[in-house]
BALOBA-1460 file (C-alpha; in Angstrom, 3 decimals):
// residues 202
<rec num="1" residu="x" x="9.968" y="9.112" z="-2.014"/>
<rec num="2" residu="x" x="9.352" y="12.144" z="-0.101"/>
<rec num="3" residu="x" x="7.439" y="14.488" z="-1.740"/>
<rec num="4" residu="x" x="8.571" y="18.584" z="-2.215"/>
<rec num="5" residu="x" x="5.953" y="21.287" z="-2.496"/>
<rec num="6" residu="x" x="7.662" y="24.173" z="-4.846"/>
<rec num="7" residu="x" x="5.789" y="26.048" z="-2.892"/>
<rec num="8" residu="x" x="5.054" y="26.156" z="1.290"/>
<rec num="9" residu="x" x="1.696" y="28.492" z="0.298"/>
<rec num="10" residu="x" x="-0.990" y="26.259" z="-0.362"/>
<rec num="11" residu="x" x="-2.893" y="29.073" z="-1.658"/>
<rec num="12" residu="x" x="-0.604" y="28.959" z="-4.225"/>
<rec num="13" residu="x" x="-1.925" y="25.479" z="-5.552"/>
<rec num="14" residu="x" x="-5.686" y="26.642" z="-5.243"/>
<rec num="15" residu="x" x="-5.139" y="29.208" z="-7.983"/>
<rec num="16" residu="x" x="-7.835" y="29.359" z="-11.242"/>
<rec num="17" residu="x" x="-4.662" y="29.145" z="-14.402"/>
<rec num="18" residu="x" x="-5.462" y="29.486" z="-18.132"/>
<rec num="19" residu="x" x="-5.711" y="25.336" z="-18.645"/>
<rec num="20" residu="x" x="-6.763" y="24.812" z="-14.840"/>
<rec num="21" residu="x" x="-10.109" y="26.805" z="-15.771"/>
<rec num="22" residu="x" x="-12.579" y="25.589" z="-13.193"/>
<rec num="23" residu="x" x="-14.512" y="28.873" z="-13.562"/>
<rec num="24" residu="x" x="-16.203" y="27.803" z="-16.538"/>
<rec num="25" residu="x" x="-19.554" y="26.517" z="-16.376"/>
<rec num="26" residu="x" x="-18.780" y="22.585" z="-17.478"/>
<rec num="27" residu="x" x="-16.336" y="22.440" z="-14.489"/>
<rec num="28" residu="x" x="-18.546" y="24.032" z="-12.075"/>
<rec num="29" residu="x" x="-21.390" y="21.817" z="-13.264"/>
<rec num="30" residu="x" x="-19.770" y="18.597" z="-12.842"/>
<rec num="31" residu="x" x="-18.174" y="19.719" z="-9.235"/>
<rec num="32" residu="x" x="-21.957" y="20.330" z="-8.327"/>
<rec num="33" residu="x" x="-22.523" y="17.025" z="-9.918"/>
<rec num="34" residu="x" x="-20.175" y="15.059" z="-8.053"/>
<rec num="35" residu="x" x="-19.387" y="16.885" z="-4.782"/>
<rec num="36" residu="x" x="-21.856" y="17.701" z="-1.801"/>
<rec num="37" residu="x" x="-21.388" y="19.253" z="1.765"/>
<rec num="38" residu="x" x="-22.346" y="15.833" z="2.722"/>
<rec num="39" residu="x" x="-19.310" y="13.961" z="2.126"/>
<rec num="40" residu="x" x="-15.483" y="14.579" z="3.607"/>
<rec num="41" residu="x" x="-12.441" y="15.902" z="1.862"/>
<rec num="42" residu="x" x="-11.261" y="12.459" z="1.367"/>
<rec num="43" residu="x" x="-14.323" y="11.333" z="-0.731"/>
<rec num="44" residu="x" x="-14.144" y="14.198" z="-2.734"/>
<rec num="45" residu="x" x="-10.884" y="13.460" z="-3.472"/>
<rec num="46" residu="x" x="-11.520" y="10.056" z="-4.048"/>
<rec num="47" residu="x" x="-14.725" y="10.882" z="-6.208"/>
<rec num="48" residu="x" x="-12.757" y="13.667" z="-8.380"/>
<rec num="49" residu="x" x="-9.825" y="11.054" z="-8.853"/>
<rec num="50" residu="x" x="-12.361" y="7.779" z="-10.104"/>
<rec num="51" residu="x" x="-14.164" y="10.229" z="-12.292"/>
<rec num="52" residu="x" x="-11.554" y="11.216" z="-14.204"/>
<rec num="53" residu="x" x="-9.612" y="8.108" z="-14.530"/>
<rec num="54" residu="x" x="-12.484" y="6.315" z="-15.361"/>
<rec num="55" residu="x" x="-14.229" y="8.855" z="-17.285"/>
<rec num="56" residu="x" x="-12.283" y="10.451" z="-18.909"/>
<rec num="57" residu="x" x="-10.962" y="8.089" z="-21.635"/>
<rec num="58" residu="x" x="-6.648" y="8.783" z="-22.767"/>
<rec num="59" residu="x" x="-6.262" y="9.311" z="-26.258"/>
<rec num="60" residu="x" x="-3.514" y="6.652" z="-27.285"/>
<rec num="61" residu="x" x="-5.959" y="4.059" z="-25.508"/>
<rec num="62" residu="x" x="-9.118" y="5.217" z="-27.380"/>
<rec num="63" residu="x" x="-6.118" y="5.949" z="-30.623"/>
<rec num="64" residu="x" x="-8.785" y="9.550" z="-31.077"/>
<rec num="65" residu="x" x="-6.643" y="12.577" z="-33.013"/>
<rec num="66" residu="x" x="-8.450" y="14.888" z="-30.990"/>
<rec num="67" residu="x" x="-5.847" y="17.080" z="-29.146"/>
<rec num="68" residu="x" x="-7.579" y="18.325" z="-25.665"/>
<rec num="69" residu="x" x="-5.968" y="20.752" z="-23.538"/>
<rec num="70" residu="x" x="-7.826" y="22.749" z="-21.118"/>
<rec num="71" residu="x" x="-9.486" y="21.317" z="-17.941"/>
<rec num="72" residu="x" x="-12.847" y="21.912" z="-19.690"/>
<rec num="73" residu="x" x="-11.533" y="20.738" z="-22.857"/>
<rec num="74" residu="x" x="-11.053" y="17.392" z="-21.944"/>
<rec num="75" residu="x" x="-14.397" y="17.375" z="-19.777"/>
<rec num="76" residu="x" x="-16.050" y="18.521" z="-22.723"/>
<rec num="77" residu="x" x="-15.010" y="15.625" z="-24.907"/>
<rec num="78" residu="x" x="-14.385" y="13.304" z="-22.382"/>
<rec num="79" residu="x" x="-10.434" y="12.655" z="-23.823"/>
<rec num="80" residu="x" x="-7.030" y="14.143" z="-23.172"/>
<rec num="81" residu="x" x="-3.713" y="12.182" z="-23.176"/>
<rec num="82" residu="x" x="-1.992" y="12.418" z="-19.353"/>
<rec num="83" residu="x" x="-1.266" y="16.012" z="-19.173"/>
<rec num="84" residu="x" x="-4.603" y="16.999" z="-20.068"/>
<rec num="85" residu="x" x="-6.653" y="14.653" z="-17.600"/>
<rec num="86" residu="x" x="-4.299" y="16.333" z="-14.933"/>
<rec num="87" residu="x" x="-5.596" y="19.887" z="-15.849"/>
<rec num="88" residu="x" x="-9.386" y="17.994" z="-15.392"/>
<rec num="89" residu="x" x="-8.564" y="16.538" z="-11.943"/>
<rec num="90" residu="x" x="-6.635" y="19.779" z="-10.609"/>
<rec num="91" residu="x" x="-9.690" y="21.919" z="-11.904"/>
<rec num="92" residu="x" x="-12.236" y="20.047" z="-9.929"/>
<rec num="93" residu="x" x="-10.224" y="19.723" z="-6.864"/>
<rec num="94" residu="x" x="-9.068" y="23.336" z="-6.882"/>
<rec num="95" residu="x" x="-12.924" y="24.703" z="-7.661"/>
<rec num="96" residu="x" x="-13.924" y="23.314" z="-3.992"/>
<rec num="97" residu="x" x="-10.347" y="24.200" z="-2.222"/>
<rec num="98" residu="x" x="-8.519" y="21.234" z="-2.320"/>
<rec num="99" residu="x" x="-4.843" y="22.444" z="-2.975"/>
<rec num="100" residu="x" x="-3.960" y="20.409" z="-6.017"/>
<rec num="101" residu="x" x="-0.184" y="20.454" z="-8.075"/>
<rec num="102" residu="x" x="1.693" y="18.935" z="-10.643"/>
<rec num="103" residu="x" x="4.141" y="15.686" z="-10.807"/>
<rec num="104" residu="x" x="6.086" y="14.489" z="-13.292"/>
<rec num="105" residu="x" x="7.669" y="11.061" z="-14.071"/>
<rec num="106" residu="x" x="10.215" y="10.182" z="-17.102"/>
<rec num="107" residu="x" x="9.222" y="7.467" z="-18.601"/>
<rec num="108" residu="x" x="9.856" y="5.133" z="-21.766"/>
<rec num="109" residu="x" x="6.977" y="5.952" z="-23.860"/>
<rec num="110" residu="x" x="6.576" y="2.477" z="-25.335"/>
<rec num="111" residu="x" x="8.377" y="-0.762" z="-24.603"/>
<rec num="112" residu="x" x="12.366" y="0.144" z="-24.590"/>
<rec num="113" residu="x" x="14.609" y="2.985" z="-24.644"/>
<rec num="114" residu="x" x="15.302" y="2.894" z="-28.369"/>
<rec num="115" residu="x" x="11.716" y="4.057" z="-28.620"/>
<rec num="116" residu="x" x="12.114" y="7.290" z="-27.016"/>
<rec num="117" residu="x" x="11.036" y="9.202" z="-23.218"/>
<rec num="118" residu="x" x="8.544" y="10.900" z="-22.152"/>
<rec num="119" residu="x" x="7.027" y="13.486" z="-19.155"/>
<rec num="120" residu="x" x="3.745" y="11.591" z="-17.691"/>
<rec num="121" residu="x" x="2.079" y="14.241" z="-15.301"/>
<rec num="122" residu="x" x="0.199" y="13.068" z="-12.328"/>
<rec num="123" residu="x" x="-1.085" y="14.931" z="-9.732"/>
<rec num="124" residu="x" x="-0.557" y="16.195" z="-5.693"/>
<rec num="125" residu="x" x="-2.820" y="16.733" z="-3.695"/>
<rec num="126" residu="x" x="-2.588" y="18.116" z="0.026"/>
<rec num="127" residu="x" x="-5.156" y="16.277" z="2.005"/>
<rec num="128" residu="x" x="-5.701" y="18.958" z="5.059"/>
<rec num="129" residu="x" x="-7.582" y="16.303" z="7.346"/>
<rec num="130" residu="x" x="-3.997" y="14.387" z="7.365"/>
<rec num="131" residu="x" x="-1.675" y="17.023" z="7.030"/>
<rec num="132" residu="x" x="0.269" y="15.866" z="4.067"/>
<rec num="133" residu="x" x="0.718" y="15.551" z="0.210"/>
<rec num="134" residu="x" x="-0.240" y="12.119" z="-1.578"/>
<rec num="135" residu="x" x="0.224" y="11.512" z="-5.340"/>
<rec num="136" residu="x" x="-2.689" y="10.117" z="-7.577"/>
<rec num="137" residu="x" x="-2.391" y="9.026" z="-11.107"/>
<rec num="138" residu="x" x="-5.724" y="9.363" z="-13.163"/>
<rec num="139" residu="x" x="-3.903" y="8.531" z="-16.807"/>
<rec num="140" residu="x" x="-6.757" y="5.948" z="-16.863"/>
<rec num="141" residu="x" x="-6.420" y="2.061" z="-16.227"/>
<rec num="142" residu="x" x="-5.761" y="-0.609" z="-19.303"/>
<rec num="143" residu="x" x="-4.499" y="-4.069" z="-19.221"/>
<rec num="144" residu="x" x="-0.952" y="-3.924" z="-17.463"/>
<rec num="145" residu="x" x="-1.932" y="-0.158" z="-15.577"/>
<rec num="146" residu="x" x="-3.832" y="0.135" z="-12.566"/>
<rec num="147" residu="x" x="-3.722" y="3.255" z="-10.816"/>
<rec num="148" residu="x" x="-5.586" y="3.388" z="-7.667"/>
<rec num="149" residu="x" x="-6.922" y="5.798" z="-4.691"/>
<rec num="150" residu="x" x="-5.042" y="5.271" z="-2.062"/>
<rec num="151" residu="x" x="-3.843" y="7.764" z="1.028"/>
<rec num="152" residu="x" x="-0.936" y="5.319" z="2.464"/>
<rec num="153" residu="x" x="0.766" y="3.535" z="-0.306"/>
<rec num="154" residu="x" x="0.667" y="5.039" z="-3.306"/>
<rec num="155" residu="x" x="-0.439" y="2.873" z="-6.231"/>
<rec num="156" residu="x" x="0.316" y="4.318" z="-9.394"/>
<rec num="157" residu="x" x="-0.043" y="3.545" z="-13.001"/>
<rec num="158" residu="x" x="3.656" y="3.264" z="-13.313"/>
<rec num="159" residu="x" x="6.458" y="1.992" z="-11.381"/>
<rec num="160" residu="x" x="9.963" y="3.729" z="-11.662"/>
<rec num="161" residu="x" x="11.972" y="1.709" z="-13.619"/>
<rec num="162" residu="x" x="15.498" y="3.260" z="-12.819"/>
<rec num="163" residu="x" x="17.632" y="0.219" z="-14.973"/>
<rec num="164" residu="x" x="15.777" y="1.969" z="-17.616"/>
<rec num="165" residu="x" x="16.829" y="5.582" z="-16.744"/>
<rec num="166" residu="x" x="12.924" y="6.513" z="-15.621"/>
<rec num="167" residu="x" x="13.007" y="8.899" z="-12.769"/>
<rec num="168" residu="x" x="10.674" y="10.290" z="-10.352"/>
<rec num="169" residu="x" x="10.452" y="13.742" z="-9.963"/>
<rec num="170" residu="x" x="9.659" y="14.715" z="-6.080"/>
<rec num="171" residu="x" x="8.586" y="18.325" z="-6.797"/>
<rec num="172" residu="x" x="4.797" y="19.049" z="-6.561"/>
<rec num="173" residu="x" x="3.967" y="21.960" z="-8.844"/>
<rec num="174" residu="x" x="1.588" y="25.044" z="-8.362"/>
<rec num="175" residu="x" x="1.007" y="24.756" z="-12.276"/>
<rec num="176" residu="x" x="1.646" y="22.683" z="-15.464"/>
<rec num="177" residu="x" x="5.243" y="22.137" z="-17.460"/>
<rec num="178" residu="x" x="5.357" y="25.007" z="-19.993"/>
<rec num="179" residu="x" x="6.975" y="21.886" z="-22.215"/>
<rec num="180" residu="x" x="3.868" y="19.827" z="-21.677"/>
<rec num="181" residu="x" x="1.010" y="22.676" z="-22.496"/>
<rec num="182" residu="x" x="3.244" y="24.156" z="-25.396"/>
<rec num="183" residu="x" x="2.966" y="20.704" z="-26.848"/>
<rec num="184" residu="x" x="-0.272" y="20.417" z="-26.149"/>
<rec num="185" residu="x" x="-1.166" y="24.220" z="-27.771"/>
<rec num="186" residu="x" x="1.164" y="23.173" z="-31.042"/>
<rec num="187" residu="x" x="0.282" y="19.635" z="-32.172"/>
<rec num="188" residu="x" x="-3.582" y="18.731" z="-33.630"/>
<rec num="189" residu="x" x="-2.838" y="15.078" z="-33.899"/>
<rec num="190" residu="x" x="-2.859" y="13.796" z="-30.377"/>
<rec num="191" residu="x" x="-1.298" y="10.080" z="-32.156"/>
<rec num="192" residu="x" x="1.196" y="11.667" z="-34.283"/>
<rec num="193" residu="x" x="2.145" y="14.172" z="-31.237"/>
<rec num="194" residu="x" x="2.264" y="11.232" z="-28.731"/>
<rec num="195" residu="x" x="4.556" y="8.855" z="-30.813"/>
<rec num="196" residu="x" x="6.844" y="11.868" z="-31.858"/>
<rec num="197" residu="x" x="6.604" y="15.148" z="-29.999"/>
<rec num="198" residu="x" x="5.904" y="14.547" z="-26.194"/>
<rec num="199" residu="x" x="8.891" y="16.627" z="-24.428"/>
<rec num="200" residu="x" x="11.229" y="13.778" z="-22.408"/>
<rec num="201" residu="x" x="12.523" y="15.314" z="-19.423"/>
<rec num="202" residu="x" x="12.018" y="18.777" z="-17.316"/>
């Protein structure tokens, strides 16, 4: 699929936003933590991406309440479901000027349509050394999902499965779906809010 920047100004994807807050101290802390002068744009990607897949446990797998939202939010507490852990990885990227965007996938939330859609954010990232966008999942790897880091074929946690009516979405974002962070803002039971309020399209 070839990809579509919203935007030809990669400054625009660099920008600090409310929920991409990589001013505040955790997120500068952790960029110190992981990044150094040292290593190429690649690793950093690379080290950014593993962290917070890894790291960063999703709330349906760990089945925690807790509701994160913020990029710090879900440092902090070391949850988030998808759209969360997106905020993380675009926060750290963007704090050392990586351009770094939004993608979106509709997917079945569970195992058939009768069980409902949802959005599933991933992220873009413009790799300057190659001149081009690649798209990394970080939802976090489980039996069945295995998102990787890769810069030619992308290897994502979840394959389109169009029979099914998923799509992928080519557009690369400068910021979040209001849909996503208004859901995010309005629900306190991450479970409850991921079985029955997760918005299902753009």
């Amino acid at each position: 699929m070839r990809l579509v920047p919203e935007s030809s100004n990669l400054k625009e994807y660099l920008k600090e936003l409310d929920v991409v807050d990589f001013s505040h101290t955790l997120i500068q802390e952790k960029a110190n933590e992981l990044f150094n002068n040292e290593i190429s744009e690649i690793e950093k990607v690379k080290l950014a991406f593993v962290f917070v897949r890894d790291e960063v446990s999703h709330s349906w797998d760990i089945q925690s309440k807790r509701v994160t939202c913020k990029a710090s939010e879900a440092l902090k507490y070391r949850e988030g479901i998808c759209y969360a852990k997106s905020n993380l990885l675009t926060a750290l990227l963007r704090s050392v000027g990586i351009p770094t965007g939004f993608c979106y996938q509709r997917l079945m939330i569970f195992d058939t349509p009768e069980e409902g859609y949802s959005l599933h954010t991933l992220n873009g990232v413009y790799i300057n050394s190659l001149n081009r966008w690649i798209r990394l999942d970080a939802r976090g790897n489980k039996p069945g999902v295995q998102a990787e880091f890769s810069i030619n074929e992308e290897i994502l946690a979840f394959p389109i499965r169009e029979e099914f009516d998923e799509k992928d979405y080519p557009i690369i974002y400068t910021s979040p779906n209001e849909k996503t962070i208004a859901t995010l803002e309005s629900n306190t039971d991450a479970l409850k809010m991921y079985i029955h309020h997760l918005p299902d399209a753009l």
